[in-house]
Legacy VTK file of the C-alpha trace (Angstrom):
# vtk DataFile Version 3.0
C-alpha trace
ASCII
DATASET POLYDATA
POINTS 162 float
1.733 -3.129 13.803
5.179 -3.763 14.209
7.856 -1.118 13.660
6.308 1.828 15.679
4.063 2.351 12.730
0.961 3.204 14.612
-1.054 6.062 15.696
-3.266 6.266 19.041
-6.059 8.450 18.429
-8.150 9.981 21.347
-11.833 9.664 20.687
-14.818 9.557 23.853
-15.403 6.123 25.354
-18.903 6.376 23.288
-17.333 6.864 20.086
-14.679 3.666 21.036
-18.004 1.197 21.681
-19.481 2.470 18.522
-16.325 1.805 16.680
-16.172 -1.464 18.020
-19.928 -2.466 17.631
-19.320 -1.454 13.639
-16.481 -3.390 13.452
-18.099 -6.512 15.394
-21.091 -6.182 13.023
-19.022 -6.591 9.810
-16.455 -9.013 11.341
-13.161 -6.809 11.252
-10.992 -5.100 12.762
-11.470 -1.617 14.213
-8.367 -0.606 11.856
-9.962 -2.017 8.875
-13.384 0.142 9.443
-11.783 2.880 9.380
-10.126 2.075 6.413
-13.170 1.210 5.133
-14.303 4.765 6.245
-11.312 6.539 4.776
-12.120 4.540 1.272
-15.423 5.838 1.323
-14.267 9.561 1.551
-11.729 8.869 -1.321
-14.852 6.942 -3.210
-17.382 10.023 -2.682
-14.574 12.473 -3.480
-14.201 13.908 0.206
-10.204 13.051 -0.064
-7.563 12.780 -2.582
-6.939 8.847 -3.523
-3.266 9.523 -2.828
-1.367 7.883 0.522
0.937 10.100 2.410
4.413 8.300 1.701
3.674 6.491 -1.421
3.638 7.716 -4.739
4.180 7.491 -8.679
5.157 10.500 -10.415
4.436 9.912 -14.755
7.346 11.123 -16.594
6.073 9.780 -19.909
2.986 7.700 -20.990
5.741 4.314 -20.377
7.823 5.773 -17.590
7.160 6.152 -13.976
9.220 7.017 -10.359
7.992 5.038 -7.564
8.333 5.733 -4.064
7.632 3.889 -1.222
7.458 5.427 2.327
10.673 7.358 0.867
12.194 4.729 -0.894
12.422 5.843 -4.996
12.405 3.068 -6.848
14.802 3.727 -10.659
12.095 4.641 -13.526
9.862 2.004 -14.093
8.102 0.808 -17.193
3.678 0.284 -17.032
4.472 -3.324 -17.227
6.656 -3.080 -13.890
4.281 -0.537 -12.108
1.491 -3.185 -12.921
3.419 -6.421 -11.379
4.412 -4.156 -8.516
0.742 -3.434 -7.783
-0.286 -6.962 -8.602
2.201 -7.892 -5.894
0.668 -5.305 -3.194
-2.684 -6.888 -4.276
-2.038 -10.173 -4.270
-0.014 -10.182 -0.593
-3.290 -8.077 1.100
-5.971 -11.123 -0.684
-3.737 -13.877 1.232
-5.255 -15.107 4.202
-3.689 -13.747 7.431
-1.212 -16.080 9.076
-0.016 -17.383 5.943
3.876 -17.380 5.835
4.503 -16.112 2.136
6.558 -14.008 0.447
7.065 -12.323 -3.284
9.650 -10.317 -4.495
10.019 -8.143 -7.628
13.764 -7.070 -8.957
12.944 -3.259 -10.533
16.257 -3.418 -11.913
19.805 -4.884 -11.548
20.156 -3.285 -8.234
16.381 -2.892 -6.788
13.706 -4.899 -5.431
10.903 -5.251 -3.142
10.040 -7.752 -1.111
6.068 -8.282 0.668
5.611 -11.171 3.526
2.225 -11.591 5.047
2.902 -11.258 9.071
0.116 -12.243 11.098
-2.851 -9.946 10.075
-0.404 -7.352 8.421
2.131 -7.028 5.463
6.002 -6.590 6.258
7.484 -4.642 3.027
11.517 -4.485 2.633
12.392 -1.945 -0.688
16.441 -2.174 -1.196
19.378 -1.021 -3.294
22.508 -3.174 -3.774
24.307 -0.617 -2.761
22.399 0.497 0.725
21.933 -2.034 3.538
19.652 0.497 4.748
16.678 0.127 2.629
13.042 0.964 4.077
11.462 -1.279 6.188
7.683 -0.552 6.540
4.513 -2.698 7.856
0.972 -2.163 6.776
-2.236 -3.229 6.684
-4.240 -4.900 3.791
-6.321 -1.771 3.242
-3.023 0.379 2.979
-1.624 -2.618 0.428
-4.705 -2.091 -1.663
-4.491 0.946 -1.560
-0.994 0.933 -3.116
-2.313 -1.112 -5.717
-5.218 1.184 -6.578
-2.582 4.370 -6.840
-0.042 2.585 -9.147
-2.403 0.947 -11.622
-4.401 4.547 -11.865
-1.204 6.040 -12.534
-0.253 3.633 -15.400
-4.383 3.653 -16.317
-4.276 7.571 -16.584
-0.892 7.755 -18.646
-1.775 5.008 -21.316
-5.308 7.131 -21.518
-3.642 10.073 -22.391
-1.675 8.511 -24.945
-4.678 7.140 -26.663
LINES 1 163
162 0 1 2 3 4 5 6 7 8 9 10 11 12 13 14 15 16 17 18 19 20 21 22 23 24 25 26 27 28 29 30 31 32 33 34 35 36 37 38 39 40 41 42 43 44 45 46 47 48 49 50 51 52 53 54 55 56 57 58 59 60 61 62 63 64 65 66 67 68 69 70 71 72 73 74 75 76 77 78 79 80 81 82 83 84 85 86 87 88 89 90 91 92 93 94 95 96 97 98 99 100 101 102 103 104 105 106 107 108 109 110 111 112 113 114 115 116 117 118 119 120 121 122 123 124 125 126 127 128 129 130 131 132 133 134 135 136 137 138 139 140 141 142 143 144 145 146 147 148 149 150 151 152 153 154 155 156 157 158 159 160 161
């Protein structure tokens, strides 16, 4: 992906064909199966369901800090953590090579913006105040993903308030 935001991992040639034969097989990507693999750890409890650089901390059962690849969003209400997943969900279920963006204002001075590129998802989180922002690609797994940590968040908070 674009960005510098990949990883080359060393694994034997035999390993690479099998990779590739899997990922022929169900008609993806090498990337997405082992995704696919990674979700099925998380699934069978053999890793956290957390992604390293994104994460909700629950202040209260209506109140949540969000942080994107080190980004921290002001607090948030359920209703806004749920749009903001919806939004990660909805950009990684368009079909690549659709131009498209959405954006979501978090408050006055916040917002995110997600455009599909190509196969991947571009993701711009901003202040007002800071021309800086984050700028961060991913993948439709990792956008899922997202999605799957913020509404369990908001899930696990209104549960404990009922």
């Amino acid at each position: 992906m674009a960005n510098g935001n990949v990883t080359t991992i060393a694994i034997p040639p035999e390993r690479r064909d099998q990779l590739r034969a899997l990922s022929e097989a169900n008609g993806c990507t090498i990337a997405d199966t082992i995704e696919r693999l990674i979700n099925r750890a998380i699934t069978e409890g053999e890793l956290p369901d957390t992604l390293p650089g994104y994460s909700i901390e629950t202040l209260t059962s209506d109140q949540f800090v969000v942080r994107l690849k080190g980004y921290q969003y002001p607090i948030m209400n359920g209703s806004q953590v749920r749009f903001m997943a919806g939004m990660f969900e909805d950009m990684a279920n368009v079909a690549a090579g659709t131009q498209t963006d959405e954006g979501f204002v978090t408050s006055p001075m916040s917002f995110l913006v997600l455009r599909r590129v190509g196969t991947g998802i571009a993701m711009a989180c901003s202040h007002a105040y800071d021309d800086a922002g984050v700028i961060a690609t991913m993948t439709k797994g990792i956008a899922r993903d997202i999605s799957r940590i913020l509404r369990g968040a908001v899930q696990a908070a209104d549960n404990i308030e009922n």
